[in-house]
N, C-alpha and C positions, 0 to 999 in steps of 0.2 A: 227321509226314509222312516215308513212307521217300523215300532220298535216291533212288534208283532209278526210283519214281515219278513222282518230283520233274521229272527229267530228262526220261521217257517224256514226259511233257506239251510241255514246250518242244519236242518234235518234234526231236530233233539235227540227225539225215538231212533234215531242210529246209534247213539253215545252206547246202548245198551252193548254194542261192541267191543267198549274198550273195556268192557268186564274181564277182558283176555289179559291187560295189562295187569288184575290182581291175582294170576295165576300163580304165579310163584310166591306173592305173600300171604296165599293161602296157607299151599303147604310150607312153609316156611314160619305159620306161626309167626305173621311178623305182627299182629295186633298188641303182642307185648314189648314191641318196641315202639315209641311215639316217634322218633325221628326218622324210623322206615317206614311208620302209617303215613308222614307226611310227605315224606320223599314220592311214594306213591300215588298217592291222592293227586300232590302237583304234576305227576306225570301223566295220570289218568285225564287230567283237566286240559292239559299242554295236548296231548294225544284230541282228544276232543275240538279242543279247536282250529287244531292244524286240518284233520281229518272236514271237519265244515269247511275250512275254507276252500279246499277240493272240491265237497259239492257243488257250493257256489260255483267254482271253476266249470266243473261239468255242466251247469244248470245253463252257463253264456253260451256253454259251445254247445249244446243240444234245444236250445228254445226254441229254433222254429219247427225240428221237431217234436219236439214236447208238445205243438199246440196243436196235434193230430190223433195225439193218445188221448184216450177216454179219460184216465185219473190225470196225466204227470202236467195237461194243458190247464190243470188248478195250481201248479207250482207260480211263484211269484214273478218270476220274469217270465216262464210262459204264457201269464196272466196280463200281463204288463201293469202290476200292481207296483213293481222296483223297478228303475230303469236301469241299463247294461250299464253306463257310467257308475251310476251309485254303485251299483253290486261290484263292480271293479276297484272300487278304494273301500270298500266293504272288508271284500276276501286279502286284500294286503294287508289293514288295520287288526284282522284277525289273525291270518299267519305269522305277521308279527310278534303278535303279544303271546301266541301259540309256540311259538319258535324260543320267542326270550324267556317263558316261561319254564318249557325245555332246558333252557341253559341255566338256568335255575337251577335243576336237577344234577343235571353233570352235562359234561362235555358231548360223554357217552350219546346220552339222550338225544340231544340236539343234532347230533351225528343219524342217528336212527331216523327222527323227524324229517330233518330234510333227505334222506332215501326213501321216507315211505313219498315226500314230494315230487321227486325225479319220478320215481317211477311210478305214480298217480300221471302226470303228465305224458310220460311213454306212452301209459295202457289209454290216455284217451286219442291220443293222436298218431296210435298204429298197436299196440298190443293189443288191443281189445277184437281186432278183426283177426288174429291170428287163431287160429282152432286148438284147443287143448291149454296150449303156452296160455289164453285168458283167463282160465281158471286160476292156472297157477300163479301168475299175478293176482288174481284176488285174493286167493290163500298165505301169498306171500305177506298182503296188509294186516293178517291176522298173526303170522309171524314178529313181524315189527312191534305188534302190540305188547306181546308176551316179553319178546326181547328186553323193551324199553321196560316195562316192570322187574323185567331179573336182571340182566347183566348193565339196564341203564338206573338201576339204583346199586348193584354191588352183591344182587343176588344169586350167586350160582345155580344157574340154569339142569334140572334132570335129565340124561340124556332120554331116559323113556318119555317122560312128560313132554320133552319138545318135540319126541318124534309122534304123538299123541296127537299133542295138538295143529302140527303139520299135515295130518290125515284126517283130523276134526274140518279144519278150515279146507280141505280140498270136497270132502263130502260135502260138506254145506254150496261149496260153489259149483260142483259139478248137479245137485241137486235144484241153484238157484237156474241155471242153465234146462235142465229140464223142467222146470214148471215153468218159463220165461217157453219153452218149445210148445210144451199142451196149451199154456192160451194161447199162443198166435196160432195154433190152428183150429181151438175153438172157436175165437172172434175169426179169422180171415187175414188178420193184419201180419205182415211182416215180421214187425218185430226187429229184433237186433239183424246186423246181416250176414254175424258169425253164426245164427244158427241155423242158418241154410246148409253148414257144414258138419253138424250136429244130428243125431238119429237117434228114435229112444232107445232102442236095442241096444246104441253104442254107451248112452248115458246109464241104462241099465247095468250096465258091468262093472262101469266104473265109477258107480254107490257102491255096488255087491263090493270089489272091490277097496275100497274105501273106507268102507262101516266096519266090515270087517278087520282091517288097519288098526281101527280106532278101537275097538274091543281088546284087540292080540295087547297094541303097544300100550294100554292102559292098564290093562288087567299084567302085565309082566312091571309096569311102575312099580303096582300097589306089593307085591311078592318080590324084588328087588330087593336084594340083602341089606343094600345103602340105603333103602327108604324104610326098611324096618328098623334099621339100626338107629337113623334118622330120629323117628317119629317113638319108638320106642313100642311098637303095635306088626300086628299080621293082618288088624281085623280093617284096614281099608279097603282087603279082597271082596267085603260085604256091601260094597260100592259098585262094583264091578255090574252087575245084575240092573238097578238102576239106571246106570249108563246104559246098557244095552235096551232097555225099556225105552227109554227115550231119543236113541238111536231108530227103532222100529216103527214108534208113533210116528218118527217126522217121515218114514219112508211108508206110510201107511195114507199120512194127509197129503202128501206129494202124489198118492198115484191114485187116491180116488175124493180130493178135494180139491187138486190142483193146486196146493198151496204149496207156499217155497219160495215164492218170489223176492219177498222180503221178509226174511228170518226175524230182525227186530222186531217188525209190527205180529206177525201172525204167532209171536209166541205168547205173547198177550190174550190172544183168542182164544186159543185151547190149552181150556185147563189142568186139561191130562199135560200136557210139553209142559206149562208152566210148574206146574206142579210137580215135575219132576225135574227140574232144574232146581226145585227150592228145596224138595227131599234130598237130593245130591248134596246143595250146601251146607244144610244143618249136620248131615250125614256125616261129612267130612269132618267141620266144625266139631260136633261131639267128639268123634270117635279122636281127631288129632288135639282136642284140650282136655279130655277124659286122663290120655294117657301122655299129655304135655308135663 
């Protein structure tokens, strides 16, 4: 198996995901502590490889359709550049060292890791067709992530910020759902077979819905008596604004660029969304080491 290959599969440009697992050591100011930078970092890693070896998983059980899609028939087993055998002791040797790496961390971790695997496996082999409940499966994996960074190294969890990011990870999948709908009926092609279930009208409500979530339960974090007392500050409400800019851009590229599909790669393209994702982290950064 080239090593090249190897990599394409695990999807790298997804890892940008497990950025959810440094949610809580953000605010938490955990960079002054080296044995939770580390606790972390192995989780983020452990996270990342469990999470490829799922791809790979999907990549077996979706190849002969993959080799019908315009992009995903360049994927390496829909190419037949890796064979189904190899890719099979591929994604073990990963989940493996992804799982024990995990257990590395804690218990905890490892605990989390294989639930986000059960149910990777569920959502491909019946959750994924069920309407609405797919989302929340996908948002769920965004869950897991954050988890495994807070409570799977020892970090108590906000309850605003997790309810936060519970409404971040549902907008983002209700949004990938709707831009997965506008190209299938740009191109003509099908597409998934849950979104024959799917309407924009309906997906419209439930961003509107959603984004707005993500504003309420973030902007109530930042003004949280226990996160002011916390961090020793008021002024992370100057955050708030930010957020919501970059909330509106992604729902601005979604309905007249069609983007969405894949969050990881198209935030790299527009520099307005990246850039506001990088304003946010200095943002925070200053203002929680300012008055750290």
């Amino acid at each position: 198996m080239r090593t090249r290959e190897a990599i394409r599969l695990l999807r790298p440009y997804q890892w940008i995901k497990n950025g959810f697992v440094f949610t809580g050591y953000l605010f938490v100011q955990g960079w002054n502590d080296l044995g939770l930078t580390l606790s972390v970092v192995l989780a983020a890693c452990a996270f990342s490889l469990v999470a490829g070896s799922i791809y790979v998983f999907n990549d077996l059980q979706d190849r002969a359709r993959d080799r019908l899609h315009p992009e995903k028939r360049l994927r390496p087993l829909a190419a037949g550049t890796i064979s189904p055998r190899g890719a099979v002791l591929f994604t073990i040797v990963i989940l493996a060292a992804g799982l024990g790496l995990g257990y590395q961390v804690s218990a905890t971790t490892l605990l989390l890791l294989l639930s986000y695997v059960v149910l990777n496996v569920l959502y491909t082999y019946w959750l994924k067709q069920v309407v609405i409940l797919d989302v929340f499966v996908l948002a769920a994996g965004f869950i897991l992530r954050i988890l495994v960074g807070t409570v799977g190294v020892g970090i108590p969890p906000s309850k605003w910020l997790l309810l936060c990011g519970i409404m971040l990870a549902l907008f983002l999948g209700f949004g990938k759902r709707q831009a997965e709908l506008l190209a299938s009926r740009s191109s003509g092609q099908s597409g998934r077979d849950v979104l024959d279930h799917y309407s924009e009208k309906i997906l419209d409500s439930m961003l509107t819905t959603t984004s707005a979530a993500v504003l309420v339960t973030y902007a109530l974090y930042t003004v949280d008596q226990a996160t002011v007392l916390q961090h020793h500050t008021e002024a992370l409400i100057y955050t708030v604004p930010i957020v919501a800019y970059g909330l509106f851009r992604y729902l601005y590229l979604l309905h007249h660029h069609e983007v969405g599909q894949d969050a990881s790669r198209e935030m790299f393209k527009d520099l307005h969304l990246l850039g506001t994702v990088v304003v946010w982290l200095l943002s925070v950064v200053l203002i929680l080491g300012w008055n750290g």
